[in-house]
DRENNUMI-791888 format. One record per residue (C-alpha): residue number from 1; y negated, z negated, x negated. Coordinates in nm, 2 decimals, padded with zeros to 4 digits. Each point is the difference from the previous one (the first is absolute). Layout:
BEGIN
+-----+--------+--------+--------+
|   k |     c2 |     c3 |     c1 |
+-----+--------+--------+--------+
| NUM |      Y |      Z |      X |
...
+-----+--------+--------+--------+
This chain:
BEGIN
+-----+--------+--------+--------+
|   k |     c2 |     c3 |     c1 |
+-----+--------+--------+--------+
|   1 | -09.69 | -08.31 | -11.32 |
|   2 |  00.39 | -00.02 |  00.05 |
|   3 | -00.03 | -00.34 | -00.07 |
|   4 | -00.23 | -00.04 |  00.27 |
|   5 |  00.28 |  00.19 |  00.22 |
|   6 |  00.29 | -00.24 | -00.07 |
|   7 | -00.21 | -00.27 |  00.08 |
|   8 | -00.09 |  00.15 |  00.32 |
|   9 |  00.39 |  00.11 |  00.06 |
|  10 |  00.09 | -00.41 | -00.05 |
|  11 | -00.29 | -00.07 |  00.24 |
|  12 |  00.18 |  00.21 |  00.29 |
|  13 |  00.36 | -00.14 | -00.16 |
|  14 | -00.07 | -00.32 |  00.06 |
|  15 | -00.18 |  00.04 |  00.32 |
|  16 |  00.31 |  00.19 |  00.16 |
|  17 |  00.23 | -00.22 | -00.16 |
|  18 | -00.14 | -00.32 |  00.18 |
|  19 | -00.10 |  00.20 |  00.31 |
|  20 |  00.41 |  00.03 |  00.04 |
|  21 |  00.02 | -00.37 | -00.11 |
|  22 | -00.19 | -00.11 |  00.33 |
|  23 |  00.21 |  00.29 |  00.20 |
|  24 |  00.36 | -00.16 | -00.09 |
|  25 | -00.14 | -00.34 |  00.04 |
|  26 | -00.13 |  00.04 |  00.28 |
|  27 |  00.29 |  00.10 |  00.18 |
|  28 |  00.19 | -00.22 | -00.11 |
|  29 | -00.18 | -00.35 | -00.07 |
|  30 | -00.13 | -00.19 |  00.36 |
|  31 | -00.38 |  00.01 |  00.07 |
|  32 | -00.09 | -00.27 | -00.15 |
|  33 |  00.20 |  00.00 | -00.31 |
|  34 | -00.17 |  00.39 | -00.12 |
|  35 | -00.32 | -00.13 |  00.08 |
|  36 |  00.00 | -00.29 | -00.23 |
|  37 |  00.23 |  00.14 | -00.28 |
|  38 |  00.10 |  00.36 |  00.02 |
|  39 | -00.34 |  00.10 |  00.09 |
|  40 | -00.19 | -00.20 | -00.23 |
|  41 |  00.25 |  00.06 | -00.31 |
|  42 | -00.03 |  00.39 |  00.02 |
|  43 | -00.40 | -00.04 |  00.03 |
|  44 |  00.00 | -00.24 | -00.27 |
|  45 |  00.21 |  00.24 | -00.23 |
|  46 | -00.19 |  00.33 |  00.13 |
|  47 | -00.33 | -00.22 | -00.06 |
|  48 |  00.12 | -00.12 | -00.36 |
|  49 |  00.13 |  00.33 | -00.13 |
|  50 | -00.29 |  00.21 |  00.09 |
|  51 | -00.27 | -00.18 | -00.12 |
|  52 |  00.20 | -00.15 | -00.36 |
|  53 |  00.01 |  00.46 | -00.06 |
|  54 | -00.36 |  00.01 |  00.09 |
|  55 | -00.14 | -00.27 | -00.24 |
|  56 |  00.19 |  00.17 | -00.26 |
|  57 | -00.17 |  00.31 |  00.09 |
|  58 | -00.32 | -00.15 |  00.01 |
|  59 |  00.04 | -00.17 | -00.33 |
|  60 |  00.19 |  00.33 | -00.21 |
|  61 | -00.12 |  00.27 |  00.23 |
|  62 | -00.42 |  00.00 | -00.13 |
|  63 |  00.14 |  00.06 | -00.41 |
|  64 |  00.37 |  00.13 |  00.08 |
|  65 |  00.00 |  00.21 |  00.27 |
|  66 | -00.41 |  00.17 |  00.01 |
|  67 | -00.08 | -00.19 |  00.35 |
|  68 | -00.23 | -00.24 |  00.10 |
|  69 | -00.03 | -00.26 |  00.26 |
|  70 | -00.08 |  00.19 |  00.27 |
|  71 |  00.36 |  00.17 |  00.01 |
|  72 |  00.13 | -00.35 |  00.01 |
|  73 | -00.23 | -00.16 |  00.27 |
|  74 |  00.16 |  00.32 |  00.18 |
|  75 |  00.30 | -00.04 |  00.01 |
|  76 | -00.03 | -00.38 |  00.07 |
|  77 | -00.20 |  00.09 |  00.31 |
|  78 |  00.22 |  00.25 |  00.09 |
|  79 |  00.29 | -00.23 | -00.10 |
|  80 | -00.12 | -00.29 |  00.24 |
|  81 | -00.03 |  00.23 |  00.30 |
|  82 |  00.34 |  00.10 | -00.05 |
|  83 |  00.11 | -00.39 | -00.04 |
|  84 | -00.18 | -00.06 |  00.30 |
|  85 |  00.18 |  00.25 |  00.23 |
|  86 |  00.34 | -00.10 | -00.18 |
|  87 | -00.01 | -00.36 |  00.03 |
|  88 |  00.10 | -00.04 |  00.38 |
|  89 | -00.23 | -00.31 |  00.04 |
|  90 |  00.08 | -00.16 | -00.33 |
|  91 | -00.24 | -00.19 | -00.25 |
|  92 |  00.16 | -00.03 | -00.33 |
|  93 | -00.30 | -00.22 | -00.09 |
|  94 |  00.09 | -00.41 |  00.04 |
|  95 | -00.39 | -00.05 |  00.08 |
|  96 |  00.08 |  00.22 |  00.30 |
|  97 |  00.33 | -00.18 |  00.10 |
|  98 | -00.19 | -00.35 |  00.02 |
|  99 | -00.33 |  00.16 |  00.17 |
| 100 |  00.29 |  00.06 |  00.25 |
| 101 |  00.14 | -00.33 | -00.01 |
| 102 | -00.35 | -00.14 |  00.00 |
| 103 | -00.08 |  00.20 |  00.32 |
| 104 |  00.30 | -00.12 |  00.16 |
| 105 |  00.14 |  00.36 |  00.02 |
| 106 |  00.29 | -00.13 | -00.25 |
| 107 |  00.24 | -00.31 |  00.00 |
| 108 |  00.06 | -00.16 | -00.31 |
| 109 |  00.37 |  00.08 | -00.07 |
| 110 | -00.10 |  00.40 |  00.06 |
| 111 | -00.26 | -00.05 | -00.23 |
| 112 |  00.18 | -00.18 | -00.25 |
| 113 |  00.25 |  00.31 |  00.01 |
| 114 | -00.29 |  00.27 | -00.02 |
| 115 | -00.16 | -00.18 | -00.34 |
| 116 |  00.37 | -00.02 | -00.11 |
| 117 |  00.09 |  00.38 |  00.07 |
| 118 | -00.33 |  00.10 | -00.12 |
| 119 |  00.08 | -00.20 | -00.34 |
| 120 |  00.33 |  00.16 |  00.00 |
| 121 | -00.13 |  00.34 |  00.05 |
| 122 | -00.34 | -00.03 | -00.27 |
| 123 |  00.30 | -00.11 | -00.26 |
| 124 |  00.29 |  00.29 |  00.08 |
| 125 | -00.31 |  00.27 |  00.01 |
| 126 | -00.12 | -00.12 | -00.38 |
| 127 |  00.38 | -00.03 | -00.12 |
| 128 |  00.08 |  00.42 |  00.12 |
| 129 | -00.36 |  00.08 | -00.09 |
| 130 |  00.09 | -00.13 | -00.38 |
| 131 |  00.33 |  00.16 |  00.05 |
| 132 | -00.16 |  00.31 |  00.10 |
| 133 | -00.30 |  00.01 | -00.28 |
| 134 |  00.35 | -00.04 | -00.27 |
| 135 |  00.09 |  00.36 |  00.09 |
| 136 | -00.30 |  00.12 | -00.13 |
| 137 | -00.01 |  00.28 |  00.20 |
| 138 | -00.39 |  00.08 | -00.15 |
| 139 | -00.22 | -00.11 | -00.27 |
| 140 | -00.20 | -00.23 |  00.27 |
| 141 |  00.34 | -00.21 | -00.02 |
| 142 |  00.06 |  00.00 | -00.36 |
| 143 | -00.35 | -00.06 | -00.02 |
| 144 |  00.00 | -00.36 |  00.22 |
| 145 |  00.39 | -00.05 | -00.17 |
| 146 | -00.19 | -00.05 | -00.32 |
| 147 | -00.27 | -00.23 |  00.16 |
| 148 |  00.20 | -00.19 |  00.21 |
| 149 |  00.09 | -00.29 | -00.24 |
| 150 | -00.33 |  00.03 | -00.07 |
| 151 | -00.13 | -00.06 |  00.34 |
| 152 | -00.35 | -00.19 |  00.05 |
| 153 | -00.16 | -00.24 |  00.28 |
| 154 | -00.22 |  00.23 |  00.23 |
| 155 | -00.18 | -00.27 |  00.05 |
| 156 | -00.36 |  00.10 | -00.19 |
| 157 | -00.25 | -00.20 |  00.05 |
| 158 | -00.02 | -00.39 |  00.05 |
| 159 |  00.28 | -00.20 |  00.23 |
| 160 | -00.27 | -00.13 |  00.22 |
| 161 | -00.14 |  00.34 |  00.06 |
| 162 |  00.37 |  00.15 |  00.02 |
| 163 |  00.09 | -00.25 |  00.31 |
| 164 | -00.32 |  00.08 |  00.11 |
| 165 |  00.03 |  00.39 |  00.01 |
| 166 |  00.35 | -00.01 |  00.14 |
| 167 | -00.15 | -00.23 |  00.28 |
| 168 | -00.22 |  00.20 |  00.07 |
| 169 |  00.21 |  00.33 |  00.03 |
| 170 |  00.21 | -00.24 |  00.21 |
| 171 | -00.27 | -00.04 |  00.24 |
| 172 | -00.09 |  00.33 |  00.08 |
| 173 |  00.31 |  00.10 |  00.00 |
| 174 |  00.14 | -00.23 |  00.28 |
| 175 | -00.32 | -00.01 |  00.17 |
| 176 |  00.02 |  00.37 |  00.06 |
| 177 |  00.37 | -00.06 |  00.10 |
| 178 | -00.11 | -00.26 |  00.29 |
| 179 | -00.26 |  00.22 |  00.12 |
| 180 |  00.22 |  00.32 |  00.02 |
| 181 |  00.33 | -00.19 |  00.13 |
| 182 |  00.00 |  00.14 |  00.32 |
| 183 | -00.10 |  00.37 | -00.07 |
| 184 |  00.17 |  00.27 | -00.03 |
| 185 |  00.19 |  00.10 | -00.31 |
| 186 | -00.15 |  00.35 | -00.07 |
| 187 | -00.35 | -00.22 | -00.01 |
| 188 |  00.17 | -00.31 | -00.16 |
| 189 |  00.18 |  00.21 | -00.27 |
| 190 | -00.26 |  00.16 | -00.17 |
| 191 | -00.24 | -00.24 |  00.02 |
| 192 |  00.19 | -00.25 | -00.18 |
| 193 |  00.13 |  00.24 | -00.26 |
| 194 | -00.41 |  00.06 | -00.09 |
| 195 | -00.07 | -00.40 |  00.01 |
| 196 |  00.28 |  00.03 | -00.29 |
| 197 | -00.08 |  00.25 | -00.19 |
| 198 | -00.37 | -00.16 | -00.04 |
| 199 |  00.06 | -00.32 | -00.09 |
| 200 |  00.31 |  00.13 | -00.24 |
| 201 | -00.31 |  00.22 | -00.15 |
| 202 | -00.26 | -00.26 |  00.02 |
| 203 |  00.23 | -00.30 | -00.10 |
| 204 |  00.27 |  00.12 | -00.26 |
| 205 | -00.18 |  00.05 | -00.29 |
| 206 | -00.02 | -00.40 |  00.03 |
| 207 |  00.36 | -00.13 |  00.14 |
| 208 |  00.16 |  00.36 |  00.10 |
| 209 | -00.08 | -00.12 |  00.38 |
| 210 |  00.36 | -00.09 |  00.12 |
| 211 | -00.12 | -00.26 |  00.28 |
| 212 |  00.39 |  00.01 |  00.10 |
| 213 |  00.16 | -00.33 | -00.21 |
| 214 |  00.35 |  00.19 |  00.01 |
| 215 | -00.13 |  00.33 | -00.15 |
| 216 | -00.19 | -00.17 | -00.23 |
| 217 |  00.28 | -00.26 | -00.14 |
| 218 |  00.27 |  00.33 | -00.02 |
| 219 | -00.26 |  00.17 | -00.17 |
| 220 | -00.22 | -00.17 | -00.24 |
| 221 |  00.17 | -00.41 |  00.00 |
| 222 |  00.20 |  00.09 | -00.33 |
| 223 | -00.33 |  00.15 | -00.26 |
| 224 | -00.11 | -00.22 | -00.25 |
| 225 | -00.39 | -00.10 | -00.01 |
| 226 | -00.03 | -00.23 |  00.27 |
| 227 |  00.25 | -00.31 |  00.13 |
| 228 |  00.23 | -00.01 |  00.29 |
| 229 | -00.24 | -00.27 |  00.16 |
| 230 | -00.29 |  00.28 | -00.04 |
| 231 |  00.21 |  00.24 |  00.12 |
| 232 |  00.10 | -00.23 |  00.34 |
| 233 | -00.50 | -00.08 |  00.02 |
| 234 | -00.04 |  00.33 | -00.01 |
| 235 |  00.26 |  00.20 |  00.19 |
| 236 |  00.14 | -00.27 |  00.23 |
| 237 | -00.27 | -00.23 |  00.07 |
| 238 | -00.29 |  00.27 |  00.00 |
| 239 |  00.16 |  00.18 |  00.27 |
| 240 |  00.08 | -00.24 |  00.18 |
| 241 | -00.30 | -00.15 |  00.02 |
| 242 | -00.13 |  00.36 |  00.13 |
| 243 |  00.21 | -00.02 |  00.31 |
| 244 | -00.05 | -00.33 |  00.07 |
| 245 | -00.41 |  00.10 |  00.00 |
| 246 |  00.01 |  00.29 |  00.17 |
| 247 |  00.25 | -00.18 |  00.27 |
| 248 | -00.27 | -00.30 |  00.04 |
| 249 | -00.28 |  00.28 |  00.03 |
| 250 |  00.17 |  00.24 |  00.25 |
| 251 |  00.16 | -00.26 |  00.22 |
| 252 | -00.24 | -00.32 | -00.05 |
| 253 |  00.35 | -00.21 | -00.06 |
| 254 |  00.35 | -00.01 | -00.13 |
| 255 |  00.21 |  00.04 |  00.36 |
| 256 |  00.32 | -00.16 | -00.19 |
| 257 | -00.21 | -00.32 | -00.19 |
| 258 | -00.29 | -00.01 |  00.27 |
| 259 | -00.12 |  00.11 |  00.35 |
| 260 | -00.34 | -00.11 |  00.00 |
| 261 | -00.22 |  00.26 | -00.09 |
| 262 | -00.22 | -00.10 | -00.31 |
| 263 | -00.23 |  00.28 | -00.01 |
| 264 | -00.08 |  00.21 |  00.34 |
| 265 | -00.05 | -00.19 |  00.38 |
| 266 |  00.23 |  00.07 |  00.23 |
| 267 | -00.14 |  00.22 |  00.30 |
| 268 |  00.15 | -00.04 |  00.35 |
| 269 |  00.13 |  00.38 |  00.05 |
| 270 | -00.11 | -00.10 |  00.39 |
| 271 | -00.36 |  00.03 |  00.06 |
| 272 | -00.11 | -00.25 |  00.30 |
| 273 | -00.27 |  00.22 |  00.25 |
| 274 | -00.34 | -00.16 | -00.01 |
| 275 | -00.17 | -00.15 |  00.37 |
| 276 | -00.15 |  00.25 |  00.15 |
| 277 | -00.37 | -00.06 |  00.09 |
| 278 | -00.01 | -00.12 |  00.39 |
| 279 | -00.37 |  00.09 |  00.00 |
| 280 |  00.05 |  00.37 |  00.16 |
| 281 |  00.14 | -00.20 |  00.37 |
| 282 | -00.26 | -00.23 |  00.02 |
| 283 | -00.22 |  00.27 | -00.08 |
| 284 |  00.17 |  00.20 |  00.29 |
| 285 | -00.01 | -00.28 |  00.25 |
| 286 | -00.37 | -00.03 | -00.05 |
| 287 | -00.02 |  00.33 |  00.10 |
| 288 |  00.14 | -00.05 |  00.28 |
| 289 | -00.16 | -00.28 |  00.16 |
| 290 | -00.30 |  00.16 | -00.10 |
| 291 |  00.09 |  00.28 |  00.21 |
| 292 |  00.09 | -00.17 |  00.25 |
| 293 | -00.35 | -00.16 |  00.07 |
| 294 | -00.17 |  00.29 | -00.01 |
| 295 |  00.22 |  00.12 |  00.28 |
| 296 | -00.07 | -00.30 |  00.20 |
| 297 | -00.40 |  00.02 | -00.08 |
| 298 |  00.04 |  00.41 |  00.12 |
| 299 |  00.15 | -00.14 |  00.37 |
| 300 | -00.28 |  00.04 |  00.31 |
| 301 | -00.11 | -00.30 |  00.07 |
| 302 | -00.01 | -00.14 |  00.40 |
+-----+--------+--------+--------+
């Protein structure tokens, strides 16, 4: 159990640590610069270090430490909610970034310099993370020391299946993201922190369910077992794929390659008021010439 505790001590380390990041940078880099490279770089990091302590966790904790994977799908729930009120409207996901781009929400040089930051940030959060597992402050770390050049592919099951899984968490993932862009975070939050917690549950035991290419390539890109072009099917393309699906589906086109809407009819928001039925006047002006004779018929006659 005090390994479990350190962990959970780097977990709020790191979290404070780039919570300060975005504070200094904020004050001191223009708009536009901290939110397409501070912003995304201390996400990235946060992002990169938290979930490279949990997989080693999840992979020493069942046989090294007494706990199962419900204390791990935990904390990662628990983990994302905190990531989500931290991030200050970052992704640190490149599918994300180009859904952006895609929805014209994004130019392309601030999106070229969010996938670079984001790369930048993925890489400098695995390089302290293996800086950090060297100290082996607990046996979890001496643990994944002695497995680390041993490290395997966490792909599991067949590469066309792998892209396909990935894809598919992809999917849900920015599909639920579309539909919940406009609420509010206290909804957004902890709906999106469920969405990954399932498919991380229902999905890892096949690829580990990254659906984020950068977290994935810092995390998984250098084990043996499977090639660098498997590696780019499953955890690039698969993902991408996703979004690019779940775009097409929630929008009916791709604003930045397309306008024409492929799938659903445009509907004037105007409705145009139907004739209305002239039959009630001439009713009314039969009535009255009706009337009218019978007044004339009533008159004494001479």
């Amino acid at each position: 159990m005090a390994g479990l505790n350190v962990s959970l001590a780097f977990f709020f380390l790191v979290v404070g640590v780039c919570q300060v990041l975005r504070r200094i940078s904020k004050r001191f880099l223009s708009p536009g610069a901290y939110g397409c490279l501070a912003r995304e770089l201390a996400g990235s990091l946060q992002l990169c270090m938290s979930c490279l302590e949990l997989r080693m966790l999840l992979e020493v904790g069942p046989w090294g430490g007494g706990f199962g994977p419900d204390v791990v799908l935990t904390l990662l729930f628990l983990l994302f909610v905190l990531h989500g009120a931290s991030f200050d409207g970052a992704s640190a996901n490149p599918t994300v970034s180009l859904q952006e781009f895609l929805l014209l929400e994004s130019n392309f040089s601030a999106t070229a310099a969010k996938l670079l930051a984001q790369g930048a940030g993925m890489g400098t959060g695995w390089a302290v993370t293996k800086l950090y597992w060297s100290w082996e402050l607990t046996h979890f770390h001496l643990i994944q020391n002695l497995m680390a050049s041993e490290c395997s592919s966490s792909i599991h099951t067949s590469l066309h299946h792998a892209a396909f899984v990935e894809g598919t968490c992809s999917f849900l993932f920015h599909l639920l993201l579309l539909k919940l862009q406009q609420s509010h975070p206290m909804y957004r939050v902890p709906a999106l922190a469920v969405t990954v917690t399932l498919l991380t549950y229902t999905a890892g035991p096949f690829t580990g369910a990254f659906f984020n290419p950068a977290l994935a390539t810092a995390t998984t890109f250098h084990c043996s077992g499977s090639s660098f072009w498997d590696y780019v099917q499953v955890y690039w393309l698969g993902p991408l794929a996703g979004m690019l699906a779940a775009l097409l589906l929630y929008q009916g086109n791709i604003p930045r390659l397309f306008q024409r809407n492929l799938l659903y009819s445009q509907k004037s928001k105007y409705k145009i008021p139907k004739a209305r039925v002239t039959a009630a006047p001439a009713e009314g002006a039969e009535a009255r010439q009706k009337r009218k004779g019978e007044k004339s018929n009533s008159e004494p006659r001479a």
